[in-house]
C-alpha positions in Angstrom: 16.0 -15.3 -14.7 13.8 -16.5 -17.5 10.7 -18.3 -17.2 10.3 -22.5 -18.1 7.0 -22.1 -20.6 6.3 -26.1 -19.9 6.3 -25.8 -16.4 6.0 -22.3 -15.5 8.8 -22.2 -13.3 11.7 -20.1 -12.6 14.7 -21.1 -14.7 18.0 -20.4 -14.1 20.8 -19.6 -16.2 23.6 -19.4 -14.2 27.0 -19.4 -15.9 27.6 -16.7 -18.2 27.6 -18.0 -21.7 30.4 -16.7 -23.0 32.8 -18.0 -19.7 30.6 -20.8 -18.3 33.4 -23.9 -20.1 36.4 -21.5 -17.7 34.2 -20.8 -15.3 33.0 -24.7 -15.0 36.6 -26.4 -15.4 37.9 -23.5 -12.6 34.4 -25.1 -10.5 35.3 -28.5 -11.3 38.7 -27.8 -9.6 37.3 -25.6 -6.5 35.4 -28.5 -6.1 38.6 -31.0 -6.0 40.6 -28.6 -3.5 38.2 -27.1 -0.9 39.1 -25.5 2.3 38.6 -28.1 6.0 36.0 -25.5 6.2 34.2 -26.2 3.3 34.5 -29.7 3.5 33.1 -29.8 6.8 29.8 -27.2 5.9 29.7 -29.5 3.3 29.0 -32.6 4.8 26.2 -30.5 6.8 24.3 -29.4 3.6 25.1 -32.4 1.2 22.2 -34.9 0.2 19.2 -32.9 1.1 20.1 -32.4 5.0 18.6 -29.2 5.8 15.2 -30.1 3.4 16.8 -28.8 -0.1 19.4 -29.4 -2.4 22.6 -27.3 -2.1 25.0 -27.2 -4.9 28.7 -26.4 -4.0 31.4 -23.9 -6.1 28.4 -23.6 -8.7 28.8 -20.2 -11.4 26.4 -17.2 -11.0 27.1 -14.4 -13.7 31.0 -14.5 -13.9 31.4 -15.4 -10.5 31.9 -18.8 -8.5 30.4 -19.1 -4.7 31.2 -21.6 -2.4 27.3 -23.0 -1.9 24.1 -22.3 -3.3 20.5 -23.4 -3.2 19.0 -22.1 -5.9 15.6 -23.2 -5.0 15.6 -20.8 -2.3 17.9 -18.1 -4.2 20.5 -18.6 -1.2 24.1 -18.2 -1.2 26.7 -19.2 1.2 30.3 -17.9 1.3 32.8 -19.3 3.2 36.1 -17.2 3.9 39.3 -18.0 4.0 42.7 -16.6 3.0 41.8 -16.6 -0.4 39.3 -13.5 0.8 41.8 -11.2 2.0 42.3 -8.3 0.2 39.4 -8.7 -1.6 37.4 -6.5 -0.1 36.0 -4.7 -3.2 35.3 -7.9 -5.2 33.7 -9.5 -2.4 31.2 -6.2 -2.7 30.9 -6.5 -6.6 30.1 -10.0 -6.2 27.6 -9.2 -3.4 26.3 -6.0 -5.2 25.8 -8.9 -8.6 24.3 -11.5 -6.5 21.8 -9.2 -4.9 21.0 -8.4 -8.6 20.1 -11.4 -9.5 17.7 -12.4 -6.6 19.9 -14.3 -4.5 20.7 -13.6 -0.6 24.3 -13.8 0.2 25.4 -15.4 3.8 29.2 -15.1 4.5 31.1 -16.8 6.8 34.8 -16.8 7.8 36.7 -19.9 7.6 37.4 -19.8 11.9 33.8 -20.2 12.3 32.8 -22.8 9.9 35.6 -25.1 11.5 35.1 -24.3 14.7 31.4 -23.2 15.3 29.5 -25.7 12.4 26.1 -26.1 14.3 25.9 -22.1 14.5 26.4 -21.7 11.5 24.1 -24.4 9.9 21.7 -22.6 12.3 21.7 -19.3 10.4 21.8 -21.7 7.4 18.2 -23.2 8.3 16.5 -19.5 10.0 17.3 -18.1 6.1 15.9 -20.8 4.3 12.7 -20.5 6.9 13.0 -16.9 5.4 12.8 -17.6 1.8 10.0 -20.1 2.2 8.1 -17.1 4.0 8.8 -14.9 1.6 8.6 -17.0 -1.4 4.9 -17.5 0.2 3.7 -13.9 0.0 1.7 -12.8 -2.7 3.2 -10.6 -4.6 
């Protein structure tokens, strides 16, 4: 994360430089073919619902996630069948995530369809979190 000098804030680079056109096109169509499940979280975090803006299949590093707020350096994975067997590059992109400052919330595809107020309330309790933390002196 490097620093804006005009305004002092955090600024992110988020797409590696040397994949982010791939990495954006491969986005571009995530975005264009998304699971029920992330359609319908979708609709939920769109627009500035839950106070701050969420972007959706966005590029960290080399990696895509399903939704991110970057403001509060939260990520949210949705998991489908796309997921299985992927059990050591879910942790690598976990382990690179954490690295780079961001919290990682992961939820299976079941419960996004069929428990969506549950999940949007983990959603809001970790970006009550970040706030509070982001709050402490350091």
């Amino acid at each position: 994360m490097a620093r804006d000098a005009r305004r002092g804030k955090a600024r992110w680079q988020t797409a590696r430089a040397d994949l982010s056109g791939r990495l954006l096109r491969e986005a571009r169509r995530m975005r264009h073919t998304q699971t029920p499940a992330e359609a319908l979280l979708w609709e939920h975090l769109r627009r500035y619902q839950l106070g701050v803006h969420f972007r959706r299949q966005h590029a960290i590093g080399r990696f895509i996630v399903d939704f991110c707020c970057l403001g509060a350096q939260l990520v949210i994975e949705v998991d489908g069948a796309s997921h299985e067997g992927q059990a050591a590059r879910d942790t690598e992109r976990a382990a690179h995530l954490a690295d780079q400052g961001f919290r990682v919330l992961r939820f299976s595809n079941h419960s996004g369809l069929s428990d969506v107020e549950s999940v949007i309330r983990i959603v809001r309790n970790a970006l009550t979190e970040s706030v509070r933390l982001q709050g402490d002196p350091p």
